[in-house]
C-alpha positions in Angstrom: -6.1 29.2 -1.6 -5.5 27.3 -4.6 -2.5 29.8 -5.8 -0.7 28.6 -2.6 -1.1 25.3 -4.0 1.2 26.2 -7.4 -1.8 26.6 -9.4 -1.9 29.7 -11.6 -5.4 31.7 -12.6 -5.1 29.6 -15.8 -5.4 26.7 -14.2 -8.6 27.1 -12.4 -10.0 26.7 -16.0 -9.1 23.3 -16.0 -9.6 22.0 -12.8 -12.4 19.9 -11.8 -13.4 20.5 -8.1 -12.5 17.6 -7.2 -8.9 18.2 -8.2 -8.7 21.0 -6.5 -10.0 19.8 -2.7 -7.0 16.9 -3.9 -4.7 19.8 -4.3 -5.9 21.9 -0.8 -5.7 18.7 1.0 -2.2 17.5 -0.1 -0.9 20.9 0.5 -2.4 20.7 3.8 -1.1 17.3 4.2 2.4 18.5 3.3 2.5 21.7 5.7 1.8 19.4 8.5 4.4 17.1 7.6 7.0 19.8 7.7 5.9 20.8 11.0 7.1 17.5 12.6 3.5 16.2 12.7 3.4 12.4 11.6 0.4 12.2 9.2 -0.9 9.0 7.7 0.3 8.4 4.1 -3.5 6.9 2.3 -1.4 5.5 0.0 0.9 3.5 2.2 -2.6 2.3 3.7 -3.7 1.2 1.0 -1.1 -0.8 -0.2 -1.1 -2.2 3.6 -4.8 -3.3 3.4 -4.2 -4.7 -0.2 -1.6 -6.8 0.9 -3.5 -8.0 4.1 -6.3 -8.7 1.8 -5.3 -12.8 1.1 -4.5 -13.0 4.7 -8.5 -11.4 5.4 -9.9 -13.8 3.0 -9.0 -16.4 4.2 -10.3 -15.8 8.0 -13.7 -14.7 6.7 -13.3 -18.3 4.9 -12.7 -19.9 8.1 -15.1 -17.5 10.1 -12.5 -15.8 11.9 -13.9 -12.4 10.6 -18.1 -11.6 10.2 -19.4 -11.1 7.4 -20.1 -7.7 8.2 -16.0 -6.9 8.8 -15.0 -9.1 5.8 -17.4 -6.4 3.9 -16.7 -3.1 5.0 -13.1 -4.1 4.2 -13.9 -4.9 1.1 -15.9 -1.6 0.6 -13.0 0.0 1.7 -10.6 -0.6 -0.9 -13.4 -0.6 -3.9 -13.8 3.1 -2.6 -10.1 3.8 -2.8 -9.7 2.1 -6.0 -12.9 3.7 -7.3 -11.4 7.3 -6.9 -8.1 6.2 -8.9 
């Protein structure tokens, strides 16, 4: 499967497995995108839930958003950045 990716047999020397579920899933990603499916872009998302973040603060500030929201937000984007 990986070969369909681009990667060679050398490769798959070099390649954690983590790369290489990154590499089946943006391939996947891709082939669905072609077939007029509308995907979700993770990074776009992220950058979207980055920005929002002042605008989030500052209604869990006011008490606008639980403290159980506010932190599963939060959680979300240390994951994301985590994996970078």
């Amino acid at each position: 499967m990986l070969l369909s990716t681009g990667a060679t047999i050398h490769d798959m020397h070099y390649i954690t497995y983590g790369m290489a579920i990154n590499m089946l899933m943006e391939k996947s990603r891709l082939t669905a995108a072609a077939g007029g499916k509308e995907i979700a872009d993770p990074e776009k998302q992220y950058n979207i839930m980055k920005a929002n973040l002042p605008a989030l603060e500052e209604m869990h500030r006011k008490g606008e958003i639980s403290d159980e929201r506010y932190n599963a937000y939060i959680r979300s984007l240390e994951e994301w950045e985590s994996d970078g």
